[in-house]
N, C-alpha and C positions, 0 to 999 in steps of 0.2 A: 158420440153419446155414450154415459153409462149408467148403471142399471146392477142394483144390488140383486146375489142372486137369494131367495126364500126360500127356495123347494118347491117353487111353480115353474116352470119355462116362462121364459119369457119371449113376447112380442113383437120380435123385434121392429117391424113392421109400423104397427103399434106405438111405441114406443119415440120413432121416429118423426110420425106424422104429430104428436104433441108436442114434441121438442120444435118444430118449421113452425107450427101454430102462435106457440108459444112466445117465439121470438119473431114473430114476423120474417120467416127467412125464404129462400130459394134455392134449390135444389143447383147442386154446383158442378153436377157432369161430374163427383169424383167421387172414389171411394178409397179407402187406406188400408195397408198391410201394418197390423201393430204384430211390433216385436217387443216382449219384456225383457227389459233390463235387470241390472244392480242397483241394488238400493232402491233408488224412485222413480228410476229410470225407466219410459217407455220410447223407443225406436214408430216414428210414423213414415211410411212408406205411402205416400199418393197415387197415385194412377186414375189413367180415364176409365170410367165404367158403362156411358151410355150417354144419351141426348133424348130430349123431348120433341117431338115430332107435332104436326095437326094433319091430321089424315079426318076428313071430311067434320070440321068445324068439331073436331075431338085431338084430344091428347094421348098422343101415346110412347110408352117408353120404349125404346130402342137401344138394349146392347151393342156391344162390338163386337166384331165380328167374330174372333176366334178367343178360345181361352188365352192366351198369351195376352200379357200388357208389357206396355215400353214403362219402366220404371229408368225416373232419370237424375231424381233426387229422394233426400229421406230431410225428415225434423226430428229434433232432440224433444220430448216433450216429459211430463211427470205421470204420477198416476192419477192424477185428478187432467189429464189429459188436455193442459195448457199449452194452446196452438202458437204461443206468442212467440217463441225464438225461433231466429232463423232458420230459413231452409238452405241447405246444403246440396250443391251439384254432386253428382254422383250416376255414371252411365252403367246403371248393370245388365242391361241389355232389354231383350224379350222373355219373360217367360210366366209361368203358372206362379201369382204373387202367394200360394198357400204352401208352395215349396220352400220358401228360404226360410230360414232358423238364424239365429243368434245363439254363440258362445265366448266367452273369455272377451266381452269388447269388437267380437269379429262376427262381419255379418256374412252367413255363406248364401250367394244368390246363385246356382245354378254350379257354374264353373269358374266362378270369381271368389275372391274372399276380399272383405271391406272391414278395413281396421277403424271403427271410429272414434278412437282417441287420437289416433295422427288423421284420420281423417282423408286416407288415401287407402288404395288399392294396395293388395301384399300379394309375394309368390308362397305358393303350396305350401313352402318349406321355410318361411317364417314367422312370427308371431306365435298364432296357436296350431304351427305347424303341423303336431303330430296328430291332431283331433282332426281327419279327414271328416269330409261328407258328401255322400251319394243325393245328388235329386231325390225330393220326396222324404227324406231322413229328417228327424228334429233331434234337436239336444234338449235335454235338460238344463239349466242353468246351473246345477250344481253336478252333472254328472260327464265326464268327458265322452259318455262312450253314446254315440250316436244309434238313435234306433229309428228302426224299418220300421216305411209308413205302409199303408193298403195292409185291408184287410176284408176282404171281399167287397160288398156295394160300399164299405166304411173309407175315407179318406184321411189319414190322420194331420190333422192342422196345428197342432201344438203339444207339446209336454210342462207339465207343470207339475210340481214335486213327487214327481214319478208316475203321475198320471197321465196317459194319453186324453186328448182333445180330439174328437172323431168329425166329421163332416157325412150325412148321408141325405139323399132326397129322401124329401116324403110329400103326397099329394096334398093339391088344394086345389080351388077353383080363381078364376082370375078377379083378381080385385083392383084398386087404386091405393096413390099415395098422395099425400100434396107436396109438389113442387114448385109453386107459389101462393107464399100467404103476405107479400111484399104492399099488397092493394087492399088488404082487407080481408074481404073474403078470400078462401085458400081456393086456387084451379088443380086439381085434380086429374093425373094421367093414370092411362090404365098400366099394367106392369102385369103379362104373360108368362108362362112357365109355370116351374114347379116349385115349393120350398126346397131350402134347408133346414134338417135339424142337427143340431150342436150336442155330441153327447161329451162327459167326463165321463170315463169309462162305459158304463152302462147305460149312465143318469143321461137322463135328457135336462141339458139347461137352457135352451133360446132355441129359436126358428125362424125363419124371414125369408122372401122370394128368393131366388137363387140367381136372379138379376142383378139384385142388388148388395147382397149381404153372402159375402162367402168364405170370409174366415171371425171367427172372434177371439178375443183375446179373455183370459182369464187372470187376474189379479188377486193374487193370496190378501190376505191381511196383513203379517208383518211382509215386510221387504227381503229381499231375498241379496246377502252378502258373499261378494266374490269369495268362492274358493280358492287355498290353495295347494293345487294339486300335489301331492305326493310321487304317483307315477302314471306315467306315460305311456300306454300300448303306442306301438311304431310302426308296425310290419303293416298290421289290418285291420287299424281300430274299429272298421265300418261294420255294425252286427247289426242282424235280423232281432225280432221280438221275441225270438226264442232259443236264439243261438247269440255267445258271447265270443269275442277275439281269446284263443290262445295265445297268441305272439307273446313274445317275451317283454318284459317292460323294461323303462329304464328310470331314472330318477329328473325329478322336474330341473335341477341343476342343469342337464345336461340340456336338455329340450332348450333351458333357459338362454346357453352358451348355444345350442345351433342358432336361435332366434336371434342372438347378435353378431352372428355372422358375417362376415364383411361382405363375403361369396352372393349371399342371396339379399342380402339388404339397398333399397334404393340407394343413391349416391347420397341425397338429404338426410337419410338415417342412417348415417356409418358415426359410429363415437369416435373416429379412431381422428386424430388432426386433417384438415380439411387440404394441408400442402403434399400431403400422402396419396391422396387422391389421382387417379391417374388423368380426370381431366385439368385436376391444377396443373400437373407435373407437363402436359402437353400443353398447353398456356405457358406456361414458364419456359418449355422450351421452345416454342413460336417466338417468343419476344425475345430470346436471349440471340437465337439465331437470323432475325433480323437486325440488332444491334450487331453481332459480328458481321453480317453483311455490312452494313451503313459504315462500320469504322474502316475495314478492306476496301470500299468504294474511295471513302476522304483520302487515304494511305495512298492510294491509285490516283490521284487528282494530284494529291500536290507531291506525287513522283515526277508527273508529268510535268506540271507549273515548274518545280525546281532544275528538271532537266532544259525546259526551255529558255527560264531565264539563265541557266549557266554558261548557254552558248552563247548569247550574248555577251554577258560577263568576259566569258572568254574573251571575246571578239574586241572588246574594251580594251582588254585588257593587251593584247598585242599590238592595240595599235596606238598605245601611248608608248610603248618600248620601243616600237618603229621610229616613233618622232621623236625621242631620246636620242635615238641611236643618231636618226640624220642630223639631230642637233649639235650631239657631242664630236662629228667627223671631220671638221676641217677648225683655223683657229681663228677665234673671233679678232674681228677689227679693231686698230687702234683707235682712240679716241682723241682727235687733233679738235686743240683752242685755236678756235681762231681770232688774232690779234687784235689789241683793242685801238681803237682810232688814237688813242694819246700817246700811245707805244710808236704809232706811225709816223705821228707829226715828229717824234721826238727823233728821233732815227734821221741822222743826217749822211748825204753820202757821203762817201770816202773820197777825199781829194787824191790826185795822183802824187806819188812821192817824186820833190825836183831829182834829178842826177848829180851827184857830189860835181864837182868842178876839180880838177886838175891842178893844184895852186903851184907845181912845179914849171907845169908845162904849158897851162894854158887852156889843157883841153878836157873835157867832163868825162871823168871817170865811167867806165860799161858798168848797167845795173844788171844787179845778179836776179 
């Protein structure tokens, strides 16, 4: 809800129960940490803040248990505090939701820093590195140097163009709020304790049960545009409301050059080529050194396949020389025709030759 301020305090209370009226609404168990932004930019931070109870046929409000909330997401919203874009995960832990501050895009929750332009978590030392912050400390949106919250019963809840936003109790008696006006008539729980009131310096500007309303948010009229920083305290930028860092400064170049760092930056936010990387470089070399394996493995296989087919070869191969050899050792046989039946009939025998005859004598000459 918002609420211009006149120069009265405002109601917060008040204020509330016409706005559920109004729209026919119901109390949603939550309440939000706004943080102001750039430009038109407001940071909503949700959280549980209580439940409705009926304790003997009545209503009554029931905070939780301890000042800490589990804050586990935030919404991007405007100054006219349009609830419509998404909600973003984000675990910043436990803690006192009047402690965390925004600077430079970076939300400090406690002992975390939350970059919401990349929309991840950063270490100490980079981003808006050099701009430390203590629990309880707020920035200015325009001034780098973090200031010390408490200041006796006073709580400091925000800074706004170099104004402090205080938080202090102050008494009342117990009254109600409506937490269902969904039916018609509004039902009504009671809400125990004491207020807050919300001072700008001095000025009192709002109040409301301490149940339910325990930081608010202050919106200038024009919008308030990023700075850009000149220099950089390093050593100990964190100061008290009356004490400033001496430490020596440096110039925002350099802060600029630590913040891209390769050293402290996630591995998704390095500029520098992605094959550079050292979990490329170990990917690249898992696959390169199972490929040398796999080809030493094949090289190993068909050493083996050719060493065994070669003994055979071998073995081939000696024993056609063998049977060469016993081929070529002794000499082959003639090849006899055997005669044709007309060759045979033709072939007559040989008569015996007579003995000459003697024509001297009478008597047949000796054959030679």
């Amino acid at each position: 809800m918002k609420a211009e301020f006149k120069g009265v305090p405002i109601d917060l209370l008040t204020l509330y129960n016409q706005r559920v009226e109004a729209n026919n609404g119901t109390f949603n168990n939550q309440s939000s940490r706004l943080l102001l932004g750039y430009s038109d930019e407001v940071i909503v931070l949700p959280y549980f803040v209580g439940e409705i109870v009926t304790v003997r046929d009545k209503f009554l409000f029931v905070p939780r248990e301890n000042g800490l909330v589990q804050l586990s997401s935030w919404i991007q919203s405007d100054r006219d505090l349009d609830m419509s874009s998404e909600e973003t995960s984000a675990d910043f832990g436990e803690l006192d939701p009047t402690t965390i501050t925004l600077f430079q895009d970076t939300i400090f929750a406690g002992d975390k820093m939350y970059d919401i332009i990349k929309k991840d978590f950063v270490q100490a030392r980079t981003h808006a590195s050099a701009m430390q912050n203590n629990p309880g400390n707020h920035f200015d949106l325009t001034d780098e140097t973090s200031i010390a919250g408490g200041n006796g019963s006073k709580t400091l809840v925000g800074v706004i163009d170099r104004k402090r936003i205080y938080r202090q109790k102050c008494k009342r008696k117990a009254i109600t709020f409506n937490w269902n006006c969904s039916e018609g008539e509004c039902k009504r729980a009671t809400v125990n304790g004491d207020n807050y009131c919300f001072y700008v310096e001095s000025c009192r500007v709002a109040f409301g049960p301490e149940q339910l309303f325990q930081d608010i948010l202050m919106i200038p009229e024009a919008p308030i545009q990023k700075p850009v920083l000149r220099l950089v305290a390093t050593k100990n930028p964190v100061v008290s409301s009356t004490k400033k860092s001496t430490a020596p400064p440096i110039f925002a170049a350099e802060v600029q050059e630590e913040e891209n760092s390769h050293d402290y930056l996630p591995y998704y936010h390095h500029e520098f080529p992605y094959w550079k990387h050292p979990l490329f470089k170990g990917f690249a070399t898992f696959i390169l050194v199972q490929i040398l394996i796999y080809g030493i493995t094949r090289l190993y296989l068909s050493y083996l396949i050719i060493r065994r087919y070669k003994k055979k070869i071998k073995a081939l191969q000696l024993s056609a020389i063998k049977d060469n050899e016993d081929y070529f050792a002794g000499e082959p046989e003639k090849a006899v025709k055997p005669e044709t039946t007309r060759k045979k009939q033709s072939k007559k025998p040989r008569e015996p030759q007579a003995n000459p005859k003697d024509t001297k004598g009478g008597v047949e000459a000796p054959r030679v």
